[in-house]
Each structure stands twice: as structure tokens, then as C-alpha cells.
Backbone as CSV, one residue per row, in Angstrom:
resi,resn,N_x,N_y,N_z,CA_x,CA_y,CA_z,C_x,C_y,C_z
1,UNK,0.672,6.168,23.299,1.459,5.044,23.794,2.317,5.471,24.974
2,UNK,2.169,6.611,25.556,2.657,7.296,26.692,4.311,7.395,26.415
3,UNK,4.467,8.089,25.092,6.003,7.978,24.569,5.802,9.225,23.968
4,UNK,7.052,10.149,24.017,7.086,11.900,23.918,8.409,11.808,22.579
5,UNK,8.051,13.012,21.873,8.779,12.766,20.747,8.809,12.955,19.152
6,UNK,9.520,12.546,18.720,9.322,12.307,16.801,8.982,10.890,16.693
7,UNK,7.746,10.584,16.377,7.156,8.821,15.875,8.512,8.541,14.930
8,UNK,8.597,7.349,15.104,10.016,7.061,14.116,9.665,5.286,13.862
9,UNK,9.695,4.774,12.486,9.935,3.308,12.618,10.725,2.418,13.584
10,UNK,12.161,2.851,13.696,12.595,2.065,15.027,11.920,1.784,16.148
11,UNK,10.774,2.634,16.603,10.457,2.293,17.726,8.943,1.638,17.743
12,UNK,8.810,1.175,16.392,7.660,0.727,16.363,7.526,-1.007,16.679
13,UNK,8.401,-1.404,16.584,8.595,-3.264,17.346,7.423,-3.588,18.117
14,UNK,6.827,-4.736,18.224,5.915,-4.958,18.972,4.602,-3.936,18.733
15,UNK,4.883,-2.663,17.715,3.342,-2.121,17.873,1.986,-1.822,16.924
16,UNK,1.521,-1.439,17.491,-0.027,-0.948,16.285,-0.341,0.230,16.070
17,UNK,-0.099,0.462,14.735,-0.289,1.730,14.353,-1.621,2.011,13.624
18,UNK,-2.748,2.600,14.559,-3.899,2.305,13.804,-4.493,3.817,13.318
19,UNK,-4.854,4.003,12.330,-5.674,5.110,11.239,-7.160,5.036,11.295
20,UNK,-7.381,6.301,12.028,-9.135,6.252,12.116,-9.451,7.266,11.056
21,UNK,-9.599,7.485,9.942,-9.925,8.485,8.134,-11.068,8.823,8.961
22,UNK,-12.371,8.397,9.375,-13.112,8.996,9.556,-13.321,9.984,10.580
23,UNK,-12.625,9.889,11.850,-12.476,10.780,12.710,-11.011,11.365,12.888
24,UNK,-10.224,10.870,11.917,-9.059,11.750,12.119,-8.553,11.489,13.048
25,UNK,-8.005,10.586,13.198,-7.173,10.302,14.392,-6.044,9.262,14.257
26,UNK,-4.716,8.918,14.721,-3.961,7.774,14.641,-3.186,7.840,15.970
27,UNK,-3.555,6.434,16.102,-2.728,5.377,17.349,-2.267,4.780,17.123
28,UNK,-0.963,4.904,18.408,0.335,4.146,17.982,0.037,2.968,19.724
29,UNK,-0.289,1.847,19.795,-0.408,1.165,21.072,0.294,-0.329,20.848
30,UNK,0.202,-0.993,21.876,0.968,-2.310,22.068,0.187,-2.745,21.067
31,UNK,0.810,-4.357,20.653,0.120,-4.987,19.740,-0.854,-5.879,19.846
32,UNK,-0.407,-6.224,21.097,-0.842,-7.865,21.913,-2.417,-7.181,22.283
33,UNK,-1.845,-5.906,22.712,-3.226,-5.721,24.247,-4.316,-4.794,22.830
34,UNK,-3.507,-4.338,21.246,-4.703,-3.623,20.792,-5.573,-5.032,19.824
35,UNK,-4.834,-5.594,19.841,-5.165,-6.978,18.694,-7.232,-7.318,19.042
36,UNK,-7.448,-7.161,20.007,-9.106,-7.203,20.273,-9.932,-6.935,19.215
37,UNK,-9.271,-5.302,19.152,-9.854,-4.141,18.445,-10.098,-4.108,17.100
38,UNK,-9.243,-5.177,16.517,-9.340,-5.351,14.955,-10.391,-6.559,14.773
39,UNK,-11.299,-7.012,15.651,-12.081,-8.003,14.826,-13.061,-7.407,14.166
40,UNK,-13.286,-8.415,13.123,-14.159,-7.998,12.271,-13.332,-7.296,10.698
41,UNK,-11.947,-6.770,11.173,-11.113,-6.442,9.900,-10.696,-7.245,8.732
42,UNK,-10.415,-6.577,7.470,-10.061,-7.878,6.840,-8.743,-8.096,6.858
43,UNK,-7.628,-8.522,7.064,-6.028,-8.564,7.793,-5.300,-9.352,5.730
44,UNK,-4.489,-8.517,6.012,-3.467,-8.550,5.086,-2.116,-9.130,5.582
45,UNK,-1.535,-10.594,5.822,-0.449,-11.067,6.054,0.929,-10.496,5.069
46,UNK,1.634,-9.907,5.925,2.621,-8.999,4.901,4.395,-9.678,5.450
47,UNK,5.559,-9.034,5.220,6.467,-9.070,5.273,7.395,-7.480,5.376
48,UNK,8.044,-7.453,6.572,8.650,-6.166,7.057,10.025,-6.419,6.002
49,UNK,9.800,-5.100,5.015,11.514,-5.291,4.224,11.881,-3.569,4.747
50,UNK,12.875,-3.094,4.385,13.682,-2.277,4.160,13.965,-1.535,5.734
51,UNK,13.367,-2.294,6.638,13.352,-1.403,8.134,12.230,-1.185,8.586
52,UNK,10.748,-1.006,7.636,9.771,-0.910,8.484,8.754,-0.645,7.162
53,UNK,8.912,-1.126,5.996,7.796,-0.827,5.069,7.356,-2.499,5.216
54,UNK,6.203,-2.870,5.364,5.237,-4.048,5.116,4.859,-3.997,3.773
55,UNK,5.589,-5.173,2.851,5.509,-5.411,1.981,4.397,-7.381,1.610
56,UNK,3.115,-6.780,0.720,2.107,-8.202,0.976,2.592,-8.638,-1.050
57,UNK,2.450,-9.910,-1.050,1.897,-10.095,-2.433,0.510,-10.329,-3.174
58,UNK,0.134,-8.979,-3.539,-0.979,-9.152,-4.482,-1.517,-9.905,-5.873
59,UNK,-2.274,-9.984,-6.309,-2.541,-10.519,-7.888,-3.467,-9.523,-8.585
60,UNK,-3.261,-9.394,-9.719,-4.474,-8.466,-10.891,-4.298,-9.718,-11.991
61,UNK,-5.365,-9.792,-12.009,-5.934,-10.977,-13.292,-4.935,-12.081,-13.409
62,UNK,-4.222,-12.373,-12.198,-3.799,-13.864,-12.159,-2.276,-13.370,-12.369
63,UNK,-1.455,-11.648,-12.284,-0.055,-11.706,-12.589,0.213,-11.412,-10.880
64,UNK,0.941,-11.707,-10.474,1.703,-11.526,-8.849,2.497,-10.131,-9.367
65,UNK,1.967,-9.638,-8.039,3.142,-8.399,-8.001,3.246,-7.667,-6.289
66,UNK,4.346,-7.344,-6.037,4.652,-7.007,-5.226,3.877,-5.656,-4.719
67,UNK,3.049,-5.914,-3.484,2.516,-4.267,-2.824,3.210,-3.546,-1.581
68,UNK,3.411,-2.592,-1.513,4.199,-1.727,-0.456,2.794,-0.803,-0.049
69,UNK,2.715,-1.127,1.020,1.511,0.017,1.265,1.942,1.170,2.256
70,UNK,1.999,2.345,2.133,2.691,3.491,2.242,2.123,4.717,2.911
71,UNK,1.687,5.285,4.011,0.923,5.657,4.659,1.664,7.585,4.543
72,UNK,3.019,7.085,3.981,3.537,8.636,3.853,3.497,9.172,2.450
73,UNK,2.795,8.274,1.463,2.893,8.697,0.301,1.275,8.744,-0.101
74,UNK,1.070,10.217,-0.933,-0.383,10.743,-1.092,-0.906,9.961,-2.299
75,UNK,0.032,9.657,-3.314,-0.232,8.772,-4.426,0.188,7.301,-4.614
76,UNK,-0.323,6.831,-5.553,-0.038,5.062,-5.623,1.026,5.642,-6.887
77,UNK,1.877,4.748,-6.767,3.158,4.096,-7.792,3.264,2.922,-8.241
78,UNK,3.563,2.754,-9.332,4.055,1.766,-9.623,5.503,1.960,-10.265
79,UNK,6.353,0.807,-10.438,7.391,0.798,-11.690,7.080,-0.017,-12.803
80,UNK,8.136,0.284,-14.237,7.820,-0.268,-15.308,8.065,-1.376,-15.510
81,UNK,8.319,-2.471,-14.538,8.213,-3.561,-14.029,6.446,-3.790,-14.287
82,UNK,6.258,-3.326,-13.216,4.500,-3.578,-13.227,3.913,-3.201,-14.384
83,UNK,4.467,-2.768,-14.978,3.359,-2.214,-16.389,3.335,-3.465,-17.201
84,UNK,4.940,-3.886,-17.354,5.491,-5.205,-18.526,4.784,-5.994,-18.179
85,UNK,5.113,-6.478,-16.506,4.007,-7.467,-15.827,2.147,-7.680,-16.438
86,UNK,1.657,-6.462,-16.458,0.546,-6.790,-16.600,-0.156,-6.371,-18.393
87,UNK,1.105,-6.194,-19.234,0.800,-6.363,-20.492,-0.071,-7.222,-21.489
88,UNK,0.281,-8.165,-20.622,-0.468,-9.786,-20.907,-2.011,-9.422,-20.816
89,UNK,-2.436,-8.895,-19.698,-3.448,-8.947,-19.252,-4.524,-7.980,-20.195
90,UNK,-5.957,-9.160,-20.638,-6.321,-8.224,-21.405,-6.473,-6.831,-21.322
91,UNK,-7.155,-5.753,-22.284,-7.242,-4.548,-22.558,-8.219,-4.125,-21.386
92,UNK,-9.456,-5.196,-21.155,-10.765,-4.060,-20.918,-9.984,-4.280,-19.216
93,UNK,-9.285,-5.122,-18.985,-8.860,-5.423,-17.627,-8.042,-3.987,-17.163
94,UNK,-7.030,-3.464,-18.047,-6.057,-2.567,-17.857,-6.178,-1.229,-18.783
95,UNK,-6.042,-0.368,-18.395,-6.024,0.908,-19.192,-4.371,1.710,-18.792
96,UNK,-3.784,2.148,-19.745,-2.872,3.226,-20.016,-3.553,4.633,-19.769
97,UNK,-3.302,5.478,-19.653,-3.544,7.125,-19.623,-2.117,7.731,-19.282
98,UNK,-2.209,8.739,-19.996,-1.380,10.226,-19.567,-1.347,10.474,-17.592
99,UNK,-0.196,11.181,-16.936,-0.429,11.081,-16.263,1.165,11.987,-15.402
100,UNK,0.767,12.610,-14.468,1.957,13.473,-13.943,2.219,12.655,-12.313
101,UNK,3.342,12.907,-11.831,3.609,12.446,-10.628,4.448,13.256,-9.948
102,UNK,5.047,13.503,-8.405,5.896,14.068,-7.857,6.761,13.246,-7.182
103,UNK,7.659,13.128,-7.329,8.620,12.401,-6.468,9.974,13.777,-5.773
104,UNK,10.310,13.661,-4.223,10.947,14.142,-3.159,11.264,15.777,-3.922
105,UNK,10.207,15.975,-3.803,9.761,17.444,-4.216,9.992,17.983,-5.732
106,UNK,10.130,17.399,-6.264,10.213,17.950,-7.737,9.119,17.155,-8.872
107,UNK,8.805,17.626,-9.659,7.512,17.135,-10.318,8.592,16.230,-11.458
108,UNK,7.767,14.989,-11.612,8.064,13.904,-12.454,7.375,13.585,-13.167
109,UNK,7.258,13.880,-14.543,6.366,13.413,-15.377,5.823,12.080,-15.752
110,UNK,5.132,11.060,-15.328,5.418,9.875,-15.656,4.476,9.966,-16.518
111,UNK,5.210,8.697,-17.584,4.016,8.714,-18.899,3.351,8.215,-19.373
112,UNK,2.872,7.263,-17.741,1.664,6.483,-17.872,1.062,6.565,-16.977
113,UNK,-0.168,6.554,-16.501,-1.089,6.151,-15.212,-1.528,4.692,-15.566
114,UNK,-1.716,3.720,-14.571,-2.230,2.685,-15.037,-3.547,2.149,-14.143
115,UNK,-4.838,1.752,-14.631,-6.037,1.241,-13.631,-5.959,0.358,-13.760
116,UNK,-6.482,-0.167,-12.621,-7.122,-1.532,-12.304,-7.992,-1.512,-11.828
117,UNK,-8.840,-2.571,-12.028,-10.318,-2.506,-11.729,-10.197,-3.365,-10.080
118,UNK,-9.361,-4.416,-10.042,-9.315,-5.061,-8.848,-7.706,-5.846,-8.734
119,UNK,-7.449,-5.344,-7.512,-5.853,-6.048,-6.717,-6.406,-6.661,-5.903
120,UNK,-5.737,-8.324,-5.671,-6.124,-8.938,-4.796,-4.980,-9.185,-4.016
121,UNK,-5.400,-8.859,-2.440,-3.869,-9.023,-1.733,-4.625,-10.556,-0.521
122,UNK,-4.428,-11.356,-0.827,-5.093,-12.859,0.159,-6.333,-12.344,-0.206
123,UNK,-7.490,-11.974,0.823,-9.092,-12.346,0.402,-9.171,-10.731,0.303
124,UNK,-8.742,-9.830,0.593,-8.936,-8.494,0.532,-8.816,-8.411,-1.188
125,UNK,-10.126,-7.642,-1.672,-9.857,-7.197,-3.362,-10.105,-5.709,-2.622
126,UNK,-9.203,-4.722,-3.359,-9.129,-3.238,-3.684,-9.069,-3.035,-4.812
127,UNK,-10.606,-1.993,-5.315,-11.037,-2.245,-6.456,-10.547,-0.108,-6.834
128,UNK,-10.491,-0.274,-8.436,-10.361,0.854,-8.418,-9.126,1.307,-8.252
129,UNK,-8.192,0.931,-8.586,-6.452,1.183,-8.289,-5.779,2.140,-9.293
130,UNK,-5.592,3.269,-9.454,-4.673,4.384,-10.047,-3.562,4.511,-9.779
131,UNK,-2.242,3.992,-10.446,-0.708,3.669,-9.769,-0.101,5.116,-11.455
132,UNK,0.304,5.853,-10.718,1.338,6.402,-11.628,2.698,5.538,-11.740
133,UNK,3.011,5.527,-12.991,4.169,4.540,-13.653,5.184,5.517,-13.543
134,UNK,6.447,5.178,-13.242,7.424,5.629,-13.156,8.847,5.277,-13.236
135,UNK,10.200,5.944,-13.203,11.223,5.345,-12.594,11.706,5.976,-11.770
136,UNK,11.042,5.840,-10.570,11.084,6.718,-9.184,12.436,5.818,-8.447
137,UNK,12.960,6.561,-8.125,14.277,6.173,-7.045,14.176,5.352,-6.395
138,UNK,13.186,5.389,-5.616,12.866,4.279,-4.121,12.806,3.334,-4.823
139,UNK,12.334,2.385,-6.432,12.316,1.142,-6.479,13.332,0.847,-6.398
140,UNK,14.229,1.510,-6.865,15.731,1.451,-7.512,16.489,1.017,-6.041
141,UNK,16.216,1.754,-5.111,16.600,2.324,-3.722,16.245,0.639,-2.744
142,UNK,15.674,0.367,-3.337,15.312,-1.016,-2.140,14.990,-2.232,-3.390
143,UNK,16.015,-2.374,-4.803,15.781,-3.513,-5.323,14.834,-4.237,-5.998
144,UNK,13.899,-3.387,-6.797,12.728,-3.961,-6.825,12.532,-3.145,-8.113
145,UNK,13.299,-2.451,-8.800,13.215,-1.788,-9.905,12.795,-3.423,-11.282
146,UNK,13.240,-4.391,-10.885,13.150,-5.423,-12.185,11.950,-6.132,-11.457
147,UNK,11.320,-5.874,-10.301,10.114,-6.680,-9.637,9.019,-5.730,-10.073
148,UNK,7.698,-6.704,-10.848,6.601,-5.878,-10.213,6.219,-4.907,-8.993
149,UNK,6.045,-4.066,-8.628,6.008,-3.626,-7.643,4.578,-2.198,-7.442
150,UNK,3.925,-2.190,-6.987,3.036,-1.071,-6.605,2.906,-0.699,-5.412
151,UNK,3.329,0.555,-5.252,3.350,1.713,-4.121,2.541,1.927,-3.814
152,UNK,1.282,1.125,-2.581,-0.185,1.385,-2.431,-0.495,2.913,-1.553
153,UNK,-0.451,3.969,-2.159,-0.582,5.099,-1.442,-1.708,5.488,-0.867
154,UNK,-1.933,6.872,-0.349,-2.845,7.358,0.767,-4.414,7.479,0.040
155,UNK,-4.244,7.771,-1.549,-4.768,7.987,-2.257,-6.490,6.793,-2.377
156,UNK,-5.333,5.769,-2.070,-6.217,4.350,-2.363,-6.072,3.946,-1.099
157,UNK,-5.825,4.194,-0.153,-5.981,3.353,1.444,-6.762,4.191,2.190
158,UNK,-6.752,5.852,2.202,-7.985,6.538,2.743,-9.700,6.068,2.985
159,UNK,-9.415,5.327,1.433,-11.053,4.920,1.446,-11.170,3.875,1.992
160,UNK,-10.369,2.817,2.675,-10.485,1.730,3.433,-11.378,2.440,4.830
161,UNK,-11.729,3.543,5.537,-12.275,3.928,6.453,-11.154,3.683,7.402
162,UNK,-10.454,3.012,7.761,-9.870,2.586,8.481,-8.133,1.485,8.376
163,UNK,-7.528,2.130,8.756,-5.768,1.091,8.578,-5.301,0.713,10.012
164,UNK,-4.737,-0.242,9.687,-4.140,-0.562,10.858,-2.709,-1.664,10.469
165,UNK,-1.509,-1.247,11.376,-0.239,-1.995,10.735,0.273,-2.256,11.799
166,UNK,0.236,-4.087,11.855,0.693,-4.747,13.119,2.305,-5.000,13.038
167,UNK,2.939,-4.277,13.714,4.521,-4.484,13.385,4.875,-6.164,14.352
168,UNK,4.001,-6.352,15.012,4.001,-7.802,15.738,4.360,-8.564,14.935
169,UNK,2.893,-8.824,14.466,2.431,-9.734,13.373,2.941,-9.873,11.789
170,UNK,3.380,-8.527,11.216,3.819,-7.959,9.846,2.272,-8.241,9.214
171,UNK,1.568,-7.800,9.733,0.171,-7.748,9.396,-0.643,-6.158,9.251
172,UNK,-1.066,-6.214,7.842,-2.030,-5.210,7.754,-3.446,-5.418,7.789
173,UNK,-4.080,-4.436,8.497,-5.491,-4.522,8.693,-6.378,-3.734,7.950
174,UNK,-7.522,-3.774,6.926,-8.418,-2.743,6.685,-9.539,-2.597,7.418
175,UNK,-10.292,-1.628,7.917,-11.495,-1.372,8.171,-12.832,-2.018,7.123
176,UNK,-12.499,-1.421,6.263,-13.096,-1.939,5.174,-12.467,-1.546,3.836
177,UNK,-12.265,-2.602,3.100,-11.439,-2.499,1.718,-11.591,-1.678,1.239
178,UNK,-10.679,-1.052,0.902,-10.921,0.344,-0.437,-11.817,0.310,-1.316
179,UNK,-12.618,1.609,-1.606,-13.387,1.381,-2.659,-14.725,0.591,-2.464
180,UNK,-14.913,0.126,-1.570,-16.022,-1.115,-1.254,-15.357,-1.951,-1.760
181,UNK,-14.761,-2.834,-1.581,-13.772,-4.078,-2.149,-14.621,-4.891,-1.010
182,UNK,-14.527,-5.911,-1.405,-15.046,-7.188,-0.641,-13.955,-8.020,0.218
């Protein structure tokens, strides 16, 4: 973007931050002039909260819950919000497991992992979802500790082939949905 420096959210206004997984590469360019480049993506209409995290609302088997998709975090999260949330939801839909996590360098045991077979965020399904359960700080930290909430990490957005996050628009883009998601 012909800008020298530490990448920082503040200065991302107006731009596109796009993730090429397969060749390893990320661009940071205008929004207007990269917007071409995403046809054919499937676009995730989101909402900028806390300063610069794009926050979309998803569904799993018909419960709403809040997604943060997180490009600095290697794993998906959830809080025990989201677990209560999707209690309802039958068995073969949701599975419990054992399960360890790290949060800001120290290991956190959380004592659930939870799957999903499919999150639907608008027409994008991401199938295949592994959220370690927790009571990690950051929900606590931005309000959302009593909200459903899942921390869509690197873990589960790698396999999209491709990301892209329109700070224009508050729009996320996939290459192609995680997982083969439709």
C-alpha cells in the first residue's frame, strides 16, 4: 500500500486486507480500487466493534450467535455462553470433547471442545467448526462474556484458500468457504 512501518488497525480505514493461504502472501490496498478483485467471493456482511475486529451474526441449527473472525488467533474459541446457547440443539448436531487451549501465553485448560458440523454466517456455511470453550478474558474484555460468541480462528479460516476484510464495507470475503462449505 506504499506505507512503511508496523501494520496497525488504526490505519486500516478505507482498506483491504487480503490473505492469499495458498501462496502466502497478504495485502493491505485501497478498498474502492481492490473491490474488482473479490468477484466471484462469497462476502460476509459484518459490523466493526471494539476498534477493528469485524464482528458477523451466524446460526448453528437455528441458535444465533455472535462470530468474531480473528486472523491473529491460531485457534477458534468460544465462551460458555455458546455452549448454553447451543444445548438445545440436538446431540448428533453437537459434540462435547476434552480439550486444552492457550490464552496470552499461558496454557488454559478448557474443559470442553465443542463441533459443529455447520455455521451459517448469511449464505456462507463453514462446515467442520472446532471452538475450544472457555473463560478467556477477551470475552469478558469487550462484553460478550453473557453473548453467544465464537472466536473464528486461523485454524478454521486457513482452509477458506483465501480472506479478505473490507474495512470500507465491514465486509468479509472468503475465497472459498472453509472446509468446502457451500
Amino acid at each position: 500500500a506504499g506505507e512503511q512501518g508496523m501494520l496497525g488497525f488504526d490505519g486500516m480505514a478505507g482498506r483491504l486486507l487480503q490473505i492469499d493461504f495458498a501462496n502466502r502472501c497478504v495485502e493491505v490496498s485501497d478498498a474502492e480500487a481492490a473491490a474488482t478483485r473479490l468477484v466471484g467471493w462469497s462476502m460476509v456482511q459484518g459490523r466493526l466493534r471494539f476498534g477493528s475486529m469485524l464482528m458477523a451474526r451466524g446460526e448453528i441449527q437455528g441458535v444465533g450467535v455472535n462470530v468474531l473472525v480473528d486472523t491473529g488467533s491460531d485457534m477458534s474459541l468460544c465462551n460458555a455462553a455458546f455452549r448454553a446457547a447451543l444445548a438445545s440443539v440436538r446431540a448428533e448436531w453437537v459434540q462435547y470433547q476434552e480439550g486444552r487451549a492457550f490464552t496470552a501465553g499461558r496454557p488454559l485448560y478448557a474443559r470442553d471442545s465443542i463441533w459443529t458440523p455447520t455455521l451459517r454466517l448469511g449464505r456462507v456455511r463453514v462446515r467442520s467448526v472446532t471452538a475450544y470453550q472457555g473463560e478467556y478474558h477477551i470475552f469478558a474484555l469487550w462484553g460478550l462474556q453473557d453473548q453467544p460468541t465464537l472466536l473464528l480462528g486461523m485454524d478454521v479460516i486457513r482452509a477458506a484458500g483465501g480472506l479478505a476484510i473490507d474495512y470500507r464495507r465491514n465486509a468479509i470475503y472468503f475465497r472459498t468457504p472453509p472446509h468446502g462449505a457451500s
